[in-house]
C-alpha positions in Angstrom: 36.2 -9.5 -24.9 33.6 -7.0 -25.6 31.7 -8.0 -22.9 34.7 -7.2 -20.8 35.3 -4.0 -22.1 31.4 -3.3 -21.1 32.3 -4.3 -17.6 35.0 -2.3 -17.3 33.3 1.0 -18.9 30.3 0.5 -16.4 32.9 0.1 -13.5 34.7 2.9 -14.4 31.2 5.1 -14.3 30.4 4.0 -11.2 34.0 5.1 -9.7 33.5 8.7 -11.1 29.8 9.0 -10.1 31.0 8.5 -6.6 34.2 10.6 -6.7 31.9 13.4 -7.9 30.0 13.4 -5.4 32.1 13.3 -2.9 34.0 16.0 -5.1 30.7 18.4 -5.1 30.0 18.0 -1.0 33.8 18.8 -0.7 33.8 21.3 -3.2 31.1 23.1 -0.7 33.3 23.6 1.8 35.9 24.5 0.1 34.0 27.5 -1.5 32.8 28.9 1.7 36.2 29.0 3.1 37.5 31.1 0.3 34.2 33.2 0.4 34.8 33.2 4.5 38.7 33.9 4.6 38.8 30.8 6.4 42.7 29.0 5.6 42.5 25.8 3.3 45.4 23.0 4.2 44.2 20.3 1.9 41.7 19.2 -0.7 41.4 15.7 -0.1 39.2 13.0 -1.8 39.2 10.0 -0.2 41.1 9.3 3.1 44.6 7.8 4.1 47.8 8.8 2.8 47.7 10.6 -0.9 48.5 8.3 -3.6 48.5 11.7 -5.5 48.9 15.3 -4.0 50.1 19.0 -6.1 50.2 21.8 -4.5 48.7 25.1 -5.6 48.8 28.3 -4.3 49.4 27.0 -1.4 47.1 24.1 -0.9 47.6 20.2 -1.2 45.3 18.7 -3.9 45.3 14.7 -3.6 43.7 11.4 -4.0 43.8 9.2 -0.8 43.9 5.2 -0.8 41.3 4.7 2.1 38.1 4.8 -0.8 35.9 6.2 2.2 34.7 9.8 1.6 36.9 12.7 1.4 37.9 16.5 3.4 38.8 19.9 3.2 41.5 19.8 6.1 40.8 23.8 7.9 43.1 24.3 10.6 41.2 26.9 12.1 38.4 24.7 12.2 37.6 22.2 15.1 40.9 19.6 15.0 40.9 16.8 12.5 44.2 15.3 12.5 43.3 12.2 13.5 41.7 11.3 10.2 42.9 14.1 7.9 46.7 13.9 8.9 49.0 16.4 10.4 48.0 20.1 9.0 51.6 20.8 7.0 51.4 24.5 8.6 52.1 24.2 11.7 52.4 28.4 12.5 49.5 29.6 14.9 46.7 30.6 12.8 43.6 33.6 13.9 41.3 32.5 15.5 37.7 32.6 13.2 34.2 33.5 13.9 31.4 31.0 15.2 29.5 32.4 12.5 32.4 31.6 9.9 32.7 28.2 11.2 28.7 27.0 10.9 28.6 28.5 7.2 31.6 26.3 5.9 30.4 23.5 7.5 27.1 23.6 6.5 28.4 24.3 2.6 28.8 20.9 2.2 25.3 19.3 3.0 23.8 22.3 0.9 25.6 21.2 -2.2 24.6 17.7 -1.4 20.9 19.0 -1.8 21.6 21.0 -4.6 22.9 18.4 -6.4 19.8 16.5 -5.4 17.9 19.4 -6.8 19.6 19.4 -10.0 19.1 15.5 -10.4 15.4 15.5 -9.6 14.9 18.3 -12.6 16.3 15.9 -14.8 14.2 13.2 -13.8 11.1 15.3 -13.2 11.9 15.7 -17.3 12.8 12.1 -18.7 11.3 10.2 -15.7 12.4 7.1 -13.7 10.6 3.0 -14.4 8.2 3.2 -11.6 9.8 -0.1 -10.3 7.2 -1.4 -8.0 4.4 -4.0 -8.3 1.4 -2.2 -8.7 -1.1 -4.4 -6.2 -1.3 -5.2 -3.1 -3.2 -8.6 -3.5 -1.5 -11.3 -2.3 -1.2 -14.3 -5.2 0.2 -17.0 -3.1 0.6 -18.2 0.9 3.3 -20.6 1.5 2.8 -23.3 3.2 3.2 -23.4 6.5 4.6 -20.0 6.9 3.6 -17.3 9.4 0.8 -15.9 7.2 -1.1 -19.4 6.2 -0.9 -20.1 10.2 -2.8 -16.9 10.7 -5.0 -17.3 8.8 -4.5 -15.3 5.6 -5.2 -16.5 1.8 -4.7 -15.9 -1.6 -6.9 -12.9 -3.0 -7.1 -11.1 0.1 -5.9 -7.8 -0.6 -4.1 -6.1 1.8 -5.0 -2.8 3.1 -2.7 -1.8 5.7 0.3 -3.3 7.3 1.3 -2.2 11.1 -1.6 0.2 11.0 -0.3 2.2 7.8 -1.6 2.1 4.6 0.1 0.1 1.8 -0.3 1.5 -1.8 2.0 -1.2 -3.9 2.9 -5.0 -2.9 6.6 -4.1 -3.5 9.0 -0.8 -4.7 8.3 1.7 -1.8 8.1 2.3 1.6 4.7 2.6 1.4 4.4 -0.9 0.4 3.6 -4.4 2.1 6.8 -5.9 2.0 8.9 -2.3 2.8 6.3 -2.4 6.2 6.7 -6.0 6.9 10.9 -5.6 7.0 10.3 -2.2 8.8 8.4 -4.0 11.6 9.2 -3.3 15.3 8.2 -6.1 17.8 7.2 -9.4 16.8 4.2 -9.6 15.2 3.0 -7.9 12.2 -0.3 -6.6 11.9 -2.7 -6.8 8.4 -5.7 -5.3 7.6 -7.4 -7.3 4.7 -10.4 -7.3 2.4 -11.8 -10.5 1.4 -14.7 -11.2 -0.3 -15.9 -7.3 0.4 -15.3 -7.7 4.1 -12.6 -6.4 6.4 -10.3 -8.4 8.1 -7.6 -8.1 10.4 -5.0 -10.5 10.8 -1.7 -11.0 13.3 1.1 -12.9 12.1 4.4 -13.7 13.4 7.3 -13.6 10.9 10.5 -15.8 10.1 14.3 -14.5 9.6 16.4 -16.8 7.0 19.7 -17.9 9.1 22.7 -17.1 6.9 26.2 -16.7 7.0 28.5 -14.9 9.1 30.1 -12.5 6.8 26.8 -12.0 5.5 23.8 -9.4 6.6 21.2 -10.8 8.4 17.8 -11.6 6.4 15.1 -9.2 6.8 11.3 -10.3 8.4 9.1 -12.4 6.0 5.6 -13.9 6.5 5.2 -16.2 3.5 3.3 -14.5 0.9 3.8 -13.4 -2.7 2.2 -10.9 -5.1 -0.7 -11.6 -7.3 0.9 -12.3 -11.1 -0.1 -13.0 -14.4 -0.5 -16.6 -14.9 0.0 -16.7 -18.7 2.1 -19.6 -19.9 5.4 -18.0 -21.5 6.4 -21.2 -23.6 6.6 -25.2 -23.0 9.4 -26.1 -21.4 11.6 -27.9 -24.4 11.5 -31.7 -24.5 12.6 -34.8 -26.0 9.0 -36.1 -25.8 5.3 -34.6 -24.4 5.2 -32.9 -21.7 1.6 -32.9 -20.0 1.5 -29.6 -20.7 2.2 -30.5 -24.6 0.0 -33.7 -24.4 -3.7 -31.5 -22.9 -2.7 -28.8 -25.5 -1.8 -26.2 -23.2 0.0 -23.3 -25.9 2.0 -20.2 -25.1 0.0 -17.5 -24.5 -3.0 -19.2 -22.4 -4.2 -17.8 -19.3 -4.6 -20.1 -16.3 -8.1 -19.2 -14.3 -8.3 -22.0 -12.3 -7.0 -25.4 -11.2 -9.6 -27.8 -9.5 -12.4 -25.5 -8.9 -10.3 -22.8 -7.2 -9.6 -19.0 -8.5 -5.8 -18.7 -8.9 -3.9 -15.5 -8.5 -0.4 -15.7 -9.3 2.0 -18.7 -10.5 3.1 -19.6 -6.9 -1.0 -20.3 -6.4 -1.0 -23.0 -9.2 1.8 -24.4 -8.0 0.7 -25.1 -4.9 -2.8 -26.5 -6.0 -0.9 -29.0 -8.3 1.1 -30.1 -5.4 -2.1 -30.4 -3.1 -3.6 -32.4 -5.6 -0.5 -35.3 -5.3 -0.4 -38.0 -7.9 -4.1 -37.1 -9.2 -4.6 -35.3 -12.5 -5.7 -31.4 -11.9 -8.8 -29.9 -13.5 -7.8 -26.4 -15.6 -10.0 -23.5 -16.7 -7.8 -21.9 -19.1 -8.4 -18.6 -21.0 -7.7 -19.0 -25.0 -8.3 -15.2 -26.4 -12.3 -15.2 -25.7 -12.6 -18.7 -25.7 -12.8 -20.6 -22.4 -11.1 -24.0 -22.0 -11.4 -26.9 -19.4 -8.6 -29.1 -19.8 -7.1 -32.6 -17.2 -3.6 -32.8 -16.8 -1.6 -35.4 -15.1 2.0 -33.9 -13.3 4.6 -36.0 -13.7 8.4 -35.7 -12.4 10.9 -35.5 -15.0 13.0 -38.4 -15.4 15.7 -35.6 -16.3 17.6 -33.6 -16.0 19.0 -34.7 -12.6 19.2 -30.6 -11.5 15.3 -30.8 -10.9 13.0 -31.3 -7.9 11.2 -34.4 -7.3 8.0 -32.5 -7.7 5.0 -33.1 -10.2 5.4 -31.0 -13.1 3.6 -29.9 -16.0 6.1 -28.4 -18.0 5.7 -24.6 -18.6 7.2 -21.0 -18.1 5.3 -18.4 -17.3 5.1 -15.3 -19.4 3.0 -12.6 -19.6 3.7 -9.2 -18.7 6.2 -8.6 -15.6 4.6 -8.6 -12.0 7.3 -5.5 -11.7 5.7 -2.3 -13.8 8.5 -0.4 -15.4 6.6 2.6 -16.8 8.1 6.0 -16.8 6.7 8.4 -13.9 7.5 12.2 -14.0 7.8 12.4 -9.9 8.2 16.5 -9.1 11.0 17.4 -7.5 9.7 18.1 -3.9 8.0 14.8 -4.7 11.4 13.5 -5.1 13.3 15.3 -2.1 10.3 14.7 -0.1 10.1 11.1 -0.4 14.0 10.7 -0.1 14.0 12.6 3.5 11.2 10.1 4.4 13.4 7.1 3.6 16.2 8.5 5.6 14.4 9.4 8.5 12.5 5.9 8.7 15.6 4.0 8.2 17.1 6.1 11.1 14.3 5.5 12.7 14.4 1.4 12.3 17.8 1.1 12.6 18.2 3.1 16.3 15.0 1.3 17.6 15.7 -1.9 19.9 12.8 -3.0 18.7 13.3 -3.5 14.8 15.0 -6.1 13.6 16.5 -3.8 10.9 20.6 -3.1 12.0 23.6 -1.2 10.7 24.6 -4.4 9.1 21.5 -3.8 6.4 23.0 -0.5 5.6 25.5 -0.5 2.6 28.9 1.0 2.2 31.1 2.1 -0.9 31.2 -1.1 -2.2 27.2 -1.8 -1.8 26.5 1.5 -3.1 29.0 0.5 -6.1 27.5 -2.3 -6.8 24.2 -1.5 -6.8 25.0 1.7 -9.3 26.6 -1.1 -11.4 23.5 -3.4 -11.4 21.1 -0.9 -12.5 23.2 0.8 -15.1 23.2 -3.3 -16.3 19.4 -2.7 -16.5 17.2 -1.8 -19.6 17.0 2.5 -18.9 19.0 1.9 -16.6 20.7 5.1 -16.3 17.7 6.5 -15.6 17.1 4.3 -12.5 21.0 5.9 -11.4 20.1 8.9 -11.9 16.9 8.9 -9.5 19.3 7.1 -7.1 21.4 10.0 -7.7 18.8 12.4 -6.1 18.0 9.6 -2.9 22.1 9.1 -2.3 23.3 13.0 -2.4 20.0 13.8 0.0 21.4 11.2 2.4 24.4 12.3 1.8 23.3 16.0 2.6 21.2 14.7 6.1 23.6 12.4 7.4 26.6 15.1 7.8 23.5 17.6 9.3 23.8 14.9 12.6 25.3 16.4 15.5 28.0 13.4 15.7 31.8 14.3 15.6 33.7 14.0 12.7 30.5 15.3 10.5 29.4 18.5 9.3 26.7 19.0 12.0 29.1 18.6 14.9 31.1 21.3 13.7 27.8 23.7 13.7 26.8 22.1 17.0 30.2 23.6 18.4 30.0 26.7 16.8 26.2 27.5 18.1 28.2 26.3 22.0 30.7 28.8 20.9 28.6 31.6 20.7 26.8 30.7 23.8 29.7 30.6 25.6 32.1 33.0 24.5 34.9 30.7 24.1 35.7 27.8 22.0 35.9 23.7 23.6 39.2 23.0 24.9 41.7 21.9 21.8 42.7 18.8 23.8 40.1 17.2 25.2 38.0 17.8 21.4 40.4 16.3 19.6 40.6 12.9 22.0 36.7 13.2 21.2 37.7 13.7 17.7 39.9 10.8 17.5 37.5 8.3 19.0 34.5 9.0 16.5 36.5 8.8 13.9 37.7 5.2 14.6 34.5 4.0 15.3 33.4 5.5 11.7 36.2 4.0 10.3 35.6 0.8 12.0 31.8 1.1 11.2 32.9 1.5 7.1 35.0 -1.7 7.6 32.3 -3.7 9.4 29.8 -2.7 6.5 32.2 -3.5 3.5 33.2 -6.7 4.8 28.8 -7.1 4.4 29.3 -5.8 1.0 31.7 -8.6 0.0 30.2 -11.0 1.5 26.9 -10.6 0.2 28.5 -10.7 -3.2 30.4 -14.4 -2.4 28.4 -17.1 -4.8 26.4 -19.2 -2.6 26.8 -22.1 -4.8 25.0 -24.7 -5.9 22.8 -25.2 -9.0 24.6 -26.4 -11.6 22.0 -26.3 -13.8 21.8 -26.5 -17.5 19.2 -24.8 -18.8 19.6 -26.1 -22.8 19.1 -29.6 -21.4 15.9 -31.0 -22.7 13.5 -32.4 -20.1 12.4 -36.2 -20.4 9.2 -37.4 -18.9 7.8 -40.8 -17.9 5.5 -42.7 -20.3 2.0 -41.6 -18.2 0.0 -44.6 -19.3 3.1 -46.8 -17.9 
């Protein structure tokens, strides 16, 4: 019951962290149109009909059931009907200045980015896990995958991908597996060292099939990261494991298996498996003390969850692959890098060459649930508030595009305006009006139903992981 309680707290955070924000963009425009003398119809968060409105001195506060955004409706503003409603004053209202017009719209996006700035003072103080995986040396190459038919190996440490240079393996857009989804064409270019000399390698990449309802599967090659390769624990059993019986203990550092350098628990697996039904030679690292030790795999007669592969019978351990230390970015640091993000997903997601689409974007429900995974995380309010600073900068960018029914559009029209002299015809903007905001509304519905659907089990498994493993007699 507790549990559920915790659930519901961390739910109900998330729900307010996004109805602030939305609150605080809104809140923008609202503010100028006072400052502007600009006439306020509604106060809106959220779209669709109110499931809450009050009305005070003279305008409609309310709570919409369409959980999409929010708007302050302005008559004398460009027409919005077709998503706001009818305006409930219907009198002829003064016409207002261009100049009146571009500073409530941009009043939104500016709070946006002050509540970015805010945010990123707070974390430029208590600092954010750093969240990446702080090399770029590849620990494993999967069999048979894009990268081992190219030519690439374990140990080679990658220096740049696509022609940039990669400074982690994972956690940033500046690192090897952010550049490998981010690739445009159909090949993906590495520039390795190995063994002190430079290498360049091509690949082609591969694009799991899923369902439907879910988003597609970004570009892989078929490597991992280097990682520790220090045994966590024996796996529990009702008798030896080989592990147990070459007197492998917790807290031993793998070197090598047959005569090869290993770098990263995928690696050793593989070796193991290379080596089929022969016993594997291990140089294993005891404090200072180095260890050779011969162990047989074996498949586990149970449980019946397992693979048919040779096992030895261990976890790994060690210290996480992921580095969660606290960093102190600045906060241009922290604006800067979230504007880069932006404009390179822009950038992927308009090119006909990526294979990145607007189904990999996330809506209110993605965005929800993400908020709700890393507040689940050790310091993991810290991690939301960083997110914090990168969602209320996209936030702030995304309504600066000249498209109708954002922010920008209005400033666009005000700028033509003053060119002019006169304002678009009512009509024929509001028909414009109408049609962007369907396809934004249509757009929010296409990505939610991705946000469910990535959140539908896949199945399978079944596994118990307090069942004791069994192995076959080796010398029968």
């Amino acid at each position: 019951m507790g549990e559920f309680f915790y659930s519901a707290l961390l739910i109900f955070v998330v729900v307010m962290l996004f109805n602030f924000i939305i609150f605080w963009h809104e809140l923008g425009h609202f503010l100028a149109a006072r400052w502007r003398g600009v006439k306020v119809d509604r106060f809106q968060i959220w779209f669709g009909k109110p499931i809450w409105k009050k009305t005070i001195n003279g305008v409609q506060y309310g709570l919409g059931w369409l959980p999409f955004g929010g708007f302050v409706a302005l008559p004398q503003m460009a027409p919005m009907e077709s998503i706001e409603g009818e305006n409930r004053d219907r009198e002829p209202l003064p016409k207002i200045k261009p100049i009146d017009k571009m500073i409530v719209a941009f009043a939104g996006p500016l709070f946006s980015l002050i509540l970015a700035l805010l945010a990123s003072l707070l974390v430029w103080n208590v600092g954010k896990p750093l969240d990446a995986i702080e090399t770029t040396v590849i620990g494993a190459v999967m069999k048979n995958e894009p990268a081992e038919k190219a030519g690439m190996k374990a140990g080679d440490k990658i220096l740049k991908v696509n022609g940039e240079p990669v400074k982690w393996f994972a956690g940033d857009f500046d690192a090897v597996t952010e550049r490998i989804m981010f690739t445009e064409g159909d090949k993906v270019h590495f520039e390795v060292e190995r063994d002190g000399e430079i290498l360049e390698f091509t690949s082609s990449f591969e694009i799991e099939e899923r369902s439907w309802f879910r988003r597609r599967a970004l570009p892989r090659v078929g490597i991992a990261a280097q990682t520790p390769t220090i045994i966590g624990r024996l796996i529990p059993s009702e008798n030896m494991s080989p592990a147990e019986r070459a007197g492998l203990k917790p807290g031993d550092e793998i070197l090598e298996v047959n005569s090869v350098k290993v770098y990263g628990y995928h690696q050793v697996g593989q070796l193991i498996e290379a080596n089929g039904d022969q016993a594997s030679t291990f140089k294993v690292k005891r404090g200072e003390e180095i260890l050779e030790k011969t162990i047989l795999p074996l498949v586990p007669i149970s449980p019946k969850w397992t693979t048919e592969k040779a096992m030895i019978g261990i976890q790994w351990g060690g210290p996480d692959r992921v580095s969660t230390q606290l960093v102190y970015p600045s906060p241009l640091e922290q604006i800067t890098r979230s504007a880069k993000m932006m404009y390179r997903t822009l950038k992927v997601v308009a090119s006909p060459s990526s294979n990145v689409g607007i189904d990999q974007l996330a809506g209110p429900v993605g965005i929800g649930k993400m908020k709700y995974q890393l507040l689940q995380t050790e310091q993991g309010w810290l991690r939301v508030l960083f997110f914090f600073v990168f969602f209320n900068m996209n936030l702030a960018i995304l309504n600066m595009l000249p498209f109708p029914v954002l922010d920008g559009s209005h400033i666009t029209l005000a700028i033509g305006e003053m060119i002019k002299g006169s304002p678009p015809k009512g009509k024929v903007l509001e028909v414009v009006q109408t049609f962007f905001a369907l396809t934004l509304i249509t757009f929010m519905l296409f990505i939610t139903t991705k946000d469910i659907g990535d959140s539908v089990p896949t199945g399978g498994g079944g596994e118990s992981k307090n069942e004791k493993y069994v192995w076959p007699d080796p010398a029968g």
